[in-house]
Structures are given as structure tokens and as C-alpha cells.
N, C-alpha and C positions, 0 to 999 in steps of 0.2 A: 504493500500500500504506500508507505513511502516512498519506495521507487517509481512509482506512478503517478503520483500525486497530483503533478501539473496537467499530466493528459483524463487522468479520469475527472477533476474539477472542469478542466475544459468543455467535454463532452457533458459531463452535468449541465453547463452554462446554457450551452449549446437546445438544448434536448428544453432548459426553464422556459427558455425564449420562446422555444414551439411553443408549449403549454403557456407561456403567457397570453401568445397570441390570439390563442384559441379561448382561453378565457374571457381577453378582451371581445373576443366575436358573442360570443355566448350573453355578455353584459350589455353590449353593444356600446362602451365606453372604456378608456385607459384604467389601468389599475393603479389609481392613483386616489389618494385623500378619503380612502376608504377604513373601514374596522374589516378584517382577517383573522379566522381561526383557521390556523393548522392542526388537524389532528394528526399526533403520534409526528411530530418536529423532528424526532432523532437524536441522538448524543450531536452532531454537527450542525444542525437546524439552520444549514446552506439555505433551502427556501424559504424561511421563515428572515433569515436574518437578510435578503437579497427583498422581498416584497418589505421589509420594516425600514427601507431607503425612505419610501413614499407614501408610507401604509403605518396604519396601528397595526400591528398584531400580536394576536395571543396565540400563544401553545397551551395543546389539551395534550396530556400525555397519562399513562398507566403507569409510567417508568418515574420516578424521582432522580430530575436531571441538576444535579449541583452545577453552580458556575463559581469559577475560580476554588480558593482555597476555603472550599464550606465546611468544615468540619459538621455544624452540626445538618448538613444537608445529606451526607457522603451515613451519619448516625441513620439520620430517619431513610435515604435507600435501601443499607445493611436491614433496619428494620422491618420495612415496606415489601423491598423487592428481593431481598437474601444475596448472602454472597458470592454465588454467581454472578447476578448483576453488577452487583462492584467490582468486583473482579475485571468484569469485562469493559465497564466503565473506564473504570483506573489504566487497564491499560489502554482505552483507544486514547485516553487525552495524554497519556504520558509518549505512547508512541507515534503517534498520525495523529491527536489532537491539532497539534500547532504547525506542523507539514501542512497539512489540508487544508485549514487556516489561513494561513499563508497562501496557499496554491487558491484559493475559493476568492480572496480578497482581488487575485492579480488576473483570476478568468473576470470575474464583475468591473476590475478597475477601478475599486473604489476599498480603499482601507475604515473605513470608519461605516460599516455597517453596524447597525444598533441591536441586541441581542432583544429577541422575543420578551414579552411576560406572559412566564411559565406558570400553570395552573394543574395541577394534579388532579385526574378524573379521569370516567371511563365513555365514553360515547354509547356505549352499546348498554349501557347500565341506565343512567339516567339522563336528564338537560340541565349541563352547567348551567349556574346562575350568574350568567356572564352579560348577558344583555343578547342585543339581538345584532347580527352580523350582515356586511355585505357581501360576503365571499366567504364560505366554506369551504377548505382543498385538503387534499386527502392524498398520501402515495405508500402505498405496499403498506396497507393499514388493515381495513373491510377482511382481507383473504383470512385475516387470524380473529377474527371476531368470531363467537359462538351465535350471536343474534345479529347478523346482520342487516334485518327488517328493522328492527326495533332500534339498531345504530342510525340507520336511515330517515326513519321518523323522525329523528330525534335530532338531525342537520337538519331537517326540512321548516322543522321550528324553531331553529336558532336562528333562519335566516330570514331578513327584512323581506316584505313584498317588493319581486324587482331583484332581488339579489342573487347570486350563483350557486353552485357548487360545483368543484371539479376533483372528481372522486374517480384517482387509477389504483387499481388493483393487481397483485399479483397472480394470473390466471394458477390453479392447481393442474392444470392439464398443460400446461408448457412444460418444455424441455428440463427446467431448473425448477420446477413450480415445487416438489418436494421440499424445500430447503435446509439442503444436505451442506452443510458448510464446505464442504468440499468444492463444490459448484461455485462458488462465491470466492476459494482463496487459489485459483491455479490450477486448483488439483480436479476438475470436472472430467479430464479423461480416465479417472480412476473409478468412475462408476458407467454401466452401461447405458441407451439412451431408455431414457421414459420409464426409469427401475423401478417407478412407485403404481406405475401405472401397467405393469407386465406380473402377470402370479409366480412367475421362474425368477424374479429380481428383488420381486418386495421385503425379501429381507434384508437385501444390502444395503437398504435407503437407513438414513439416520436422522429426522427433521430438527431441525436447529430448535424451530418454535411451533405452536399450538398451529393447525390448521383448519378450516370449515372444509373443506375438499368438495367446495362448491365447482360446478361446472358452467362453463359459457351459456347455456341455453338459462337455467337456473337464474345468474346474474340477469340476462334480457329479462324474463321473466320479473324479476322485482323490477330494474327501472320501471318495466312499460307500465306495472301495475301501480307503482308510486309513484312514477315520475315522468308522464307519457308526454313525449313530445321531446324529452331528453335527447342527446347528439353523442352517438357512438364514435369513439378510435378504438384503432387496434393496432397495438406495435407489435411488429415481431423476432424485435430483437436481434438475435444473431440461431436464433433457433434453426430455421432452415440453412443457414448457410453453415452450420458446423455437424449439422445432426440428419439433416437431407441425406446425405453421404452414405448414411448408418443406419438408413431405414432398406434393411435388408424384406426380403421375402417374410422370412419368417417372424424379424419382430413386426412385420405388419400384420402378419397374423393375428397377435399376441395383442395390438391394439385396433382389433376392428370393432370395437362397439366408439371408438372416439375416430372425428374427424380429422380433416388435414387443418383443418381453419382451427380447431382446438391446441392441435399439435404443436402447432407452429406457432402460436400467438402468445407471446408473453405477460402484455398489460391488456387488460380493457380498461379503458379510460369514458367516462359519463361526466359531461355538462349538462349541465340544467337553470333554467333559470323559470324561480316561484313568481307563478301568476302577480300582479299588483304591482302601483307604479313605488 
């Protein structure tokens, strides 16, 4: 991660500005002088700190994200989130905290990005008592929800009449959708393709985190019914061009009840914007 640090911040930059854009389509207006909640910010809350150039925003997070030297923040995650969590904390900031940082400040061009306010809460549990928002955005969040209807609701009523939401998710049916850390640190030729998704492979998958192993059709399904008139994307990553390759006769076998559009799709990504001016 630190050896890559200026190219992967770059392509993040890159990839915000799509999603900016598209959000601005969605608003029919800049994303400027508005209130923003991020759900699930991240230990590096690049997005959150990249839209607070121009924007209020708050972070909703499950994780207890200390900034700088909190001791008593670093207490209550040990107690909140257990020591795994800090653990993994501790070390993203001590090793690629300030790499990335760094790298994130010089893809944006701007050193003096302003750090979110962070708010401890669950989306899928209840509605922060935050006020009401013009922009809800969401990324690789929804896929680890156990109720993601009732998550959904519950953006729908955070947000002002007139206001967005742009909610991507990590497809379970993609290539990496398992979240086998392996996948994630170099080492993804060390599992076979679609291992979670084949009964000859599912035991070599190891998922990092909690998954819904919701599927594409499922996802359309809630937009249309909650959120009808929503605007579908669909990125596909680098799925087809590393794992095309690898789809042999017979693992296509092993995944004929799922399609090519499933297979290959990494994020679904939904804008929407609530009826009222």
C-alpha cells in the first residue's frame, strides 16, 4: 500500500470525479454549500474529507474512528469495536495512515482538506438525530448490512425533499465480492475465480467481514420498490479482464445458475433523488 500510494489515490481521485459528476446530474446542481452524510467514511474518509472542501459533512460510522492522539477514543474503540479493530486501526495510521494522506492531499491539490464530524451509529439500526441532509452517499457499505430495506428507509428520511442519495455497493456475485483479504493485498491469484460462488471452492474463501450475499436482481428489486425512478451504474472493475481468461468450460459449469452481467460486475451504484422541491 505504501508503494502504491500515489497511483491508487490517483485512480480514487479519478473514479470521485465520475461519481461527483453523476451526482451532480442526479441533483441537477454542483455539490457545493450543501449538509452530506457519509455512511461508513472509513479509517481514511478521502471522500468525506474531498466533498468537506465545499460541503458540511458528517460521518455515520459503526467503527469508533479516533483522530490524532485520542487516547480516550483508541479506550472506547478497544471497548466498542474489540481488539481487532484497533489493531487494524493502529496499524493503517501508523503505516499508510500518512502515505495516503499525503498521496490523497496531492491527487485533490489541495492540503488543507477539513476532517468530517464523526458520529457513531448504525444506519440499518435506527435514524441519526442529525437533522435532515442534502446528499446521502454510501460506498462498499449496504453489501455488509443484515437489513438493508430498513438501512434504506432510513437514508430516505434523512434526506431533505429534492435531495440525493448515491449509494454503491459491493456486488457479492463479483469476482472479489467474497472479501477474502487476499483479493484486496496482491495475493488474489492465490484463490480460484468465483471460490465463494462454486461448491468444489467454498471452503477456501475466508471473508474479511459480515456479508448479506444479496444478488443483483434482489438489489433492482429494493431500488424499484423504494426508490422507483432511481439511475442504475454498473462498474466492472477489472473482473472481466483478469478473470475472462479463467472462465474455463467447467467453472462455467459450476456457475450456471448466475449470469455474465452478475459475474463480471463489481459495484452497483443507485442515485436517486426524493420527490419535493
Amino acid at each position: 500500500s505504501r508503494k502504491y500510494a500515489e497511483e491508487s489515490m490517483s485512480i480514487l481521485f479519478e473514479m470521485l470525479y465520475e461519481h461527483e459528476q453523476r451526482m451532480e446530474m442526479a441533483l441537477g446542481k454542483p455539490i457545493e454549500n450543501l449538509r452530506i452524510l457519509e455512511i461508513g467514511p472509513g479509517q481514511g474518509m478521502e471522500r468525506a474529507r474531498y466533498f468537506g472542501l465545499k460541503n458540511e459533512v458528517i460521518g455515520l460510522d459503526l467503527d469508533i474512528i479516533p483522530q490524532g492522539f485520542d487516547a480516550g477514543g483508541y479506550l472506547r474503540m478497544i471497548r466498542q469495536n474489540g481488539l481487532g479493530r484497533f489493531a487494524k486501526t493502529v496499524g493503517r495510521k501508523v503505516l499508510i495512515g500518512g502515505v495516503n494522506a499525503k498521496a490523497w492531499s496531492r491527487a485533490v491539490g489541495s492540503e488543507d482538506m477539513p476532517d468530517p464530524t464523526l458520529v457513531y451509529g448504525d444506519i440499518g439500526q435506527s435514524i441519526p438525530d442529525l437533522g435532515r441532509f442534502d446528499v446521502v452517499m454510501s460506498w462498499s457499505v449496504f453489501e455488509h448490512l443484515p437489513e438493508p430495506r430498513q438501512a434504506l428507509a432510513n437514508v430516505i428520511e434523512l434526506l431533505n425533499p429534492g435531495g440525493i442519495f448515491y449509494i454503491s455497493l459491493h456486488l457479492y456475485t463479483s469476482c472479489n465480492g467474497h472479501h477474502d483479504i487476499r483479493a484486496f493485498t496482491g495475493h488474489e491469484d492465490s484463490l480460484p475465480p468465483w471460490p465463494h460462488l462454486r461448491a468444489s471452492t467454498r471452503d477456501l474463501v475466508n471473508p474479511s467481514s459480515y456479508l448479506n450475499e444479496w444478488r443483483l436482481d434482489r438489489w433492482r428489486q429494493l431500488f424499484l420498490q423504494m426508490t422507483p425512478g432511481s439511475t442504475e451504474y454498473l462498474n466492472p472493475g477489472h473482473c472481466r479482464e483478469v478473470f475472462g481468461p479463467k472462465m474455463s468450460a467447467d467453472v462455467r459449469q459450476e456457475l450456471n445458475d448466475y449470469t455474465d452481467e452478475e459475474l463480471y460486475t463489481v459495484d452497483l451504484i443507485e442515485a436517486w433523488k426524493k420527490p419535493g422541491d
